[in-house]
C-alpha positions as CSV (number, residue, x, y, z in Angstrom):
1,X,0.0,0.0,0.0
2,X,1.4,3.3,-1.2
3,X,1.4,6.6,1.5
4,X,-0.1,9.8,0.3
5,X,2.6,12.7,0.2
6,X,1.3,15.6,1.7
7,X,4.1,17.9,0.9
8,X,4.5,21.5,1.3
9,X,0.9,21.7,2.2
10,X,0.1,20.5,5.3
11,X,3.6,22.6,6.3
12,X,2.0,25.7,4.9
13,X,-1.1,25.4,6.6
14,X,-1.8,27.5,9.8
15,X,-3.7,26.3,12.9
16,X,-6.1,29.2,12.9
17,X,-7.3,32.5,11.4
18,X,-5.6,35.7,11.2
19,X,-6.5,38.3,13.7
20,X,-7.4,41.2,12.1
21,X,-7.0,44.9,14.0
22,X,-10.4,45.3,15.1
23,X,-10.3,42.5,18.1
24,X,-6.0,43.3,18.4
25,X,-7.2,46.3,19.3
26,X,-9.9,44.9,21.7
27,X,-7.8,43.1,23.3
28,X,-5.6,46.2,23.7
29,X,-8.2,48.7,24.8
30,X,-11.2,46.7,26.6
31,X,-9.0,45.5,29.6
32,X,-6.8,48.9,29.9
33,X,-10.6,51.0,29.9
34,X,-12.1,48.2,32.5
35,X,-8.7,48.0,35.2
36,X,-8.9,52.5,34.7
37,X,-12.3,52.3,35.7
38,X,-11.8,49.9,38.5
39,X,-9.3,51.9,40.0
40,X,-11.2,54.8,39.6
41,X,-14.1,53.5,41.3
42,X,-12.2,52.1,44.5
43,X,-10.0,55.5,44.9
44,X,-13.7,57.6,45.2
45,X,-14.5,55.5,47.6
46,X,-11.4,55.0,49.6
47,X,-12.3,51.5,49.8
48,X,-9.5,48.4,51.2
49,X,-6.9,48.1,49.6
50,X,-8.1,44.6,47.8
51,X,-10.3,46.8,46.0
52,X,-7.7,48.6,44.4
53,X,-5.9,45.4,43.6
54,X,-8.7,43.8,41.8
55,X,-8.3,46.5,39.3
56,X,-5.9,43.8,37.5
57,X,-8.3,41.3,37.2
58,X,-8.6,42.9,33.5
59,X,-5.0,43.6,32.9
60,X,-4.2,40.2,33.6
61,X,-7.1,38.5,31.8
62,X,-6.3,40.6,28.7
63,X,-2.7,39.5,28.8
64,X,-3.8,36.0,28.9
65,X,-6.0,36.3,26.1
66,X,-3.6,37.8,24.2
67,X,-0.9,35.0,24.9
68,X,-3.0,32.9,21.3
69,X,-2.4,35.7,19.5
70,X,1.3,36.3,20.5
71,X,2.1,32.5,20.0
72,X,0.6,32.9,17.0
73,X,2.8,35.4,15.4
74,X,6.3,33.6,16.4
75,X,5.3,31.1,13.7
76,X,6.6,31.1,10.6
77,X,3.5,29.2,8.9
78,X,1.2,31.8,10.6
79,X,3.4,34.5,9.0
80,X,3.6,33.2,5.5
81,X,0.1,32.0,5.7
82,X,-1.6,34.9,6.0
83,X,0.4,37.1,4.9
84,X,0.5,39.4,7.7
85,X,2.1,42.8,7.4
86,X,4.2,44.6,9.6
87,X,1.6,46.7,11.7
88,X,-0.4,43.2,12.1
89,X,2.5,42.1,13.7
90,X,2.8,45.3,15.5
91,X,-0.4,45.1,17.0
92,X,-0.3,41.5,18.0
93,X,3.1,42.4,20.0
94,X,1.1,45.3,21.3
95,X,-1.9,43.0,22.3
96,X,0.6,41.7,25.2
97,X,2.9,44.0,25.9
98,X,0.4,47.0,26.5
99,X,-1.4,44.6,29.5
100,X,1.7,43.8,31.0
101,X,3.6,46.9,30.9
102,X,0.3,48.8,32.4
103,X,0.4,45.9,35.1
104,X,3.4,46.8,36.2
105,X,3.0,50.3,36.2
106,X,-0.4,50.0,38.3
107,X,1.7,47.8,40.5
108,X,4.3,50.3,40.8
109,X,1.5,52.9,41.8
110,X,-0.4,50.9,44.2
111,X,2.7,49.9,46.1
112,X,3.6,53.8,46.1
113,X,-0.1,54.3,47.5
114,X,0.4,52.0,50.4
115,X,4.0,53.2,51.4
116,X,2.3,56.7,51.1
117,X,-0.4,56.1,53.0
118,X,2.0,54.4,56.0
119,X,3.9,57.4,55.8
120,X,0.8,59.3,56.8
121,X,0.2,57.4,59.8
C-alpha cells in the first residue's frame, strides 16, 4: 500500500485565522478602559486596599487572552500563511505587551499608594 505525500501543504497550513486589527485592538483597549475604571471607582471610595488590587483582574485577563495571538505570530507558517504585514504584527506584540507593561506600572502605583499612605500614619 502506497502513503499519500502531503508535501508543502500540510507545512504551509496555519492552525487558525488571522486576527485582524479590530479585536488586536480589543484586546488592547477593553481590559486597559475596565482595570482604569476599576481603580477609579475604588480610589472615590477609599475602599481596602483589595479593592484597588482587583483592578488587575482585566489587565491580567487581557494578557492571557492575548498569549494565542502572541504565540501565534512567532510562527513562521502563521506568518507566510496569512500574509500578515508589519503593523499586524505590531499590534499582535502590542496585544501583550500594552497589559503587561500597564500591570506593572499600576503595581508600581499601588505599592507607592500603600507606602504613602503608611507614611501618613
Amino acid at each position: 500500500m502506497g502513503t499519500i505525500d502531503l508535501g508543502p501543504t500540510l507545512l504551509a497550513a496555519a492552525d487558525g485565522d488571522k486576527y485582524e486589527a479590530p479585536e488586536l485592538l480589543v484586546l488592547i483597549v477593553v481590559p486597559l478602559v475596565l482595570s482604569f475604571i476599576l481603580l477609579r471607582i475604588a480610589q472615590r471610595r477609599r475602599g481596602p486596599a483589595w479593592q484597588r488590587w482587583a483592578s488587575l483582574v482585566p489587565l491580567v485577563a487581557g494578557a492571557l487572552m492575548a498569549l494565542d495571538p502572541f504565540g501565534d505570530i512567532l510562527t513562521a507558517s502563521y506568518l507566510d500563511f496569512h500574509n500578515v504585514s508589519d503593523r499586524s504584527v505590531y499590534l499582535h506584540y502590542a496585544a501583550l505587551i500594552v497589559p503587561c507593561a500597564t500591570i506593572l506600572g499600576i503595581v508600581a502605583y499601588l505599592l507607592y499608594l500603600a507606602h504613602r499612605e503608611r507614611m501618613e500614619r
